[in-house]
N, C-alpha and C positions, 0 to 999 in steps of 0.2 A: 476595681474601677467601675464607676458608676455609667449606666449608658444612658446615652441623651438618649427622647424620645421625640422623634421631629413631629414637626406640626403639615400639617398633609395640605398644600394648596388646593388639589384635584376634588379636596373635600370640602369646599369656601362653601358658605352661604351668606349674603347680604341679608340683614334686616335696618330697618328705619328704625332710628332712634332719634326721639325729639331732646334736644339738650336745652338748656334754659333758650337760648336765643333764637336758635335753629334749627330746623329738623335737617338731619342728615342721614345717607345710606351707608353704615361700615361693615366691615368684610369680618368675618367670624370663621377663623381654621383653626379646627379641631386636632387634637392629639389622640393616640391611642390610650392612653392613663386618664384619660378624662378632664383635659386643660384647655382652654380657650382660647387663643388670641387673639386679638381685638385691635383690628388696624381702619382707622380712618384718614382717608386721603393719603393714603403709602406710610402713614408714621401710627407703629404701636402704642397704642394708647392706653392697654393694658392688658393682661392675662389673667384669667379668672377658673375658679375650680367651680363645676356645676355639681350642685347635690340635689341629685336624682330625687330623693327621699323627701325632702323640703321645700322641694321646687328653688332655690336660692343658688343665686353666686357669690364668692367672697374672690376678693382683690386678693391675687398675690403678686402682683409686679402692677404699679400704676396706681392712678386713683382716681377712681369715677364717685362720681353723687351716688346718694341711694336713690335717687329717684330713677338716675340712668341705669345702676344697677337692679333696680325692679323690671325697668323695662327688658331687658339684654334677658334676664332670668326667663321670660315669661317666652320671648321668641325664642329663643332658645330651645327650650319648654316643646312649644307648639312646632319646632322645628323635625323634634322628635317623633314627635307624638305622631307622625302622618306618616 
């Protein structure tokens, strides 16, 4: 049986993402396997696998632009980093 691996509230962090029309703040909870989730305004917007190695995220549930995907990458990124 496969075990889920929950995504950790306790462990949120917000970043600003500017999206074509509006910049907005969404909520970023982390998994122990290294997954995403990506909630703006209470509703998942997507889940993303960060590659540490590359600096990049890739979509596995949802679908954001590359642009907003650059962004997400990059705090992400710097969220680490510190």
């Amino acid at each position: 049986m496969l075990q889920q691996i929950a995504f950790i509230p306790q462990h949120q962090f917000h970043v600003l993402i500017n999206f074509k029309n509006d910049e907005r703040a969404v909520a970023v909870l982390p998994n122990e396997a290294g997954k995403f989730r990506v909630v703006d305004q209470g509703k998942v917007i997507a889940e993303v696998n960060f590659d540490k190695n590359r600096s990049n995220v890739v979509c596995s549930r949802g679908k954001l632009g590359a642009y907003v995907m650059a962004q997400l990458a990059n705090q992400i990124k710097n969220h680490y980093a510190s």
